[in-house]
N, C-alpha and C positions, 0 to 999 in steps of 0.2 A: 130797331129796338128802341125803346123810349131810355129816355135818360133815367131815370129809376130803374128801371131792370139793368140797367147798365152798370149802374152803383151797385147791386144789389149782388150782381154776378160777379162783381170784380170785389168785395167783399169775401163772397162764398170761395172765387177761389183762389184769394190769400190764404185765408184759412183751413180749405181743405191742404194747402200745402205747406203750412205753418204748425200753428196751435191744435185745430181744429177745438175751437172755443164753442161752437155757436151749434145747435141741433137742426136749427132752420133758422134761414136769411132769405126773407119772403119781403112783399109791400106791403101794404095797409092794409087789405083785405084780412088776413089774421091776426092782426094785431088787435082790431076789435074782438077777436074771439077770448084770447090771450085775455084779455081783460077785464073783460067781464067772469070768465071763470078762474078767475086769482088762480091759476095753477098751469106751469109753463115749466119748461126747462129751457136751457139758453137758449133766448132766440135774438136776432139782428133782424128791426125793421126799416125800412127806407120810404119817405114820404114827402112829397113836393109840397113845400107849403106855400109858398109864393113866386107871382114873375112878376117881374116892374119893368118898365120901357120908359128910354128916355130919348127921344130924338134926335141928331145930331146932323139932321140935313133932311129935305124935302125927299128922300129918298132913302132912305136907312135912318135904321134907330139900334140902340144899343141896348141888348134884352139881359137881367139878370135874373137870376133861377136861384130860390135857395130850397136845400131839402135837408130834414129831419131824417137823421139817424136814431133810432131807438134802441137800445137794448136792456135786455133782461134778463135775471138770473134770478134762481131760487134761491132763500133763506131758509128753509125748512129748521137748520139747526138750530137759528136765534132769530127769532120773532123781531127783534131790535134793527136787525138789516148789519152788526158788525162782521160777521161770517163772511157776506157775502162782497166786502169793501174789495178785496182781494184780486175777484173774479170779476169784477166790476170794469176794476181798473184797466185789468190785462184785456179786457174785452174792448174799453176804449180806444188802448192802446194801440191794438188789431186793427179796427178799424182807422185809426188815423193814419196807420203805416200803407192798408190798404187801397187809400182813395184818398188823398188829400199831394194834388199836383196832378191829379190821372185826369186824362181829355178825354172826356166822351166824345161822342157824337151826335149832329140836333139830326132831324127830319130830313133832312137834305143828304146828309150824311159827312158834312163840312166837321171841322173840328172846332170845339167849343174852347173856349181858355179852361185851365186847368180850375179842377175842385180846391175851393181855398178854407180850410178852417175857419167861420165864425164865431162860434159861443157855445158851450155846452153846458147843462144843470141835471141838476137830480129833480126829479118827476115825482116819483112816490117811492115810499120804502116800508111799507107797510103790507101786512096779508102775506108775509111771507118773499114777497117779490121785493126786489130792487129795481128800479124803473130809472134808466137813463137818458138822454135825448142831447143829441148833438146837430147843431146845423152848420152843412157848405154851403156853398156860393161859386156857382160858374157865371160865364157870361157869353158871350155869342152876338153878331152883328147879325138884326133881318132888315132884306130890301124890303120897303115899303111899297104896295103897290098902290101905283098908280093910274086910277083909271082916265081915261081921255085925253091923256096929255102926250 
């Protein structure tokens, strides 16, 4: 399973055994739906935004992976987005309890270093929606191959 579905799943099921905050804890593929029709109820998205490689021998490099957590709530009751400060929170909340130390696993099925907290901000808060986005950070050792040698 890819490392996004992985997050994604270990999200959904904190919280079906928790809060149960979230209505859908999908990838990216809805999340463009989500927002183009400004009308959503809670939802958790998860999205790989980058991998960066750095070498550390003619034979292995050391690969980091960071991925966008999104999430969303309705504001229906105040247009301004304070309503929804609330559910916002408890939603981020969730998810840091969620996944933040949790070891995936890469392609191989080796285990990855744990999801570490980097940065999180506010997106949009407009149209009724509250728009949040938080990024991790794992990391993982790949052999380099080698041809001919």
């Amino acid at each position: 399973m890819r490392i996004r579905k992985q997050i994604a799943q270990r999200i959904e099921d904190y919280d079906q055994a928790h809060d149960r905050l979230f209505v859908e804890v999908a990838d990216s593929g809805q999340l463009d739906e989500v927002l183009k029709n400004r009308n959503t109820t809670e939802g958790c998205y998860v999205i790989k935004l980058e991998t960066q490689a750095q070498s550390n021998s003619d034979y292995y490099q050391d690969v980091a992976e960071r991925y966008q957590v999104i999430t969303i709530c309705s504001n229906y009751s105040d247009a301004y987005g304070a309503a929804a400060g609330d559910t916002a929170e408890d939603m981020q909340s969730a998810v840091f309890s969620a996944i933040s130390g949790y070891v995936c696993t890469d392609k191989k099925g080796a285990d990855t270093e744990p999801l570490k907290f980097v940065t999180g901000g506010l997106v949009d808060l407009k149209d009724s929606l509250h728009v949040w986005a938080d990024i991790y950070e794992l990391g993982y050792t790949q052999r380099i191959n080698q041809q001919g040698k």
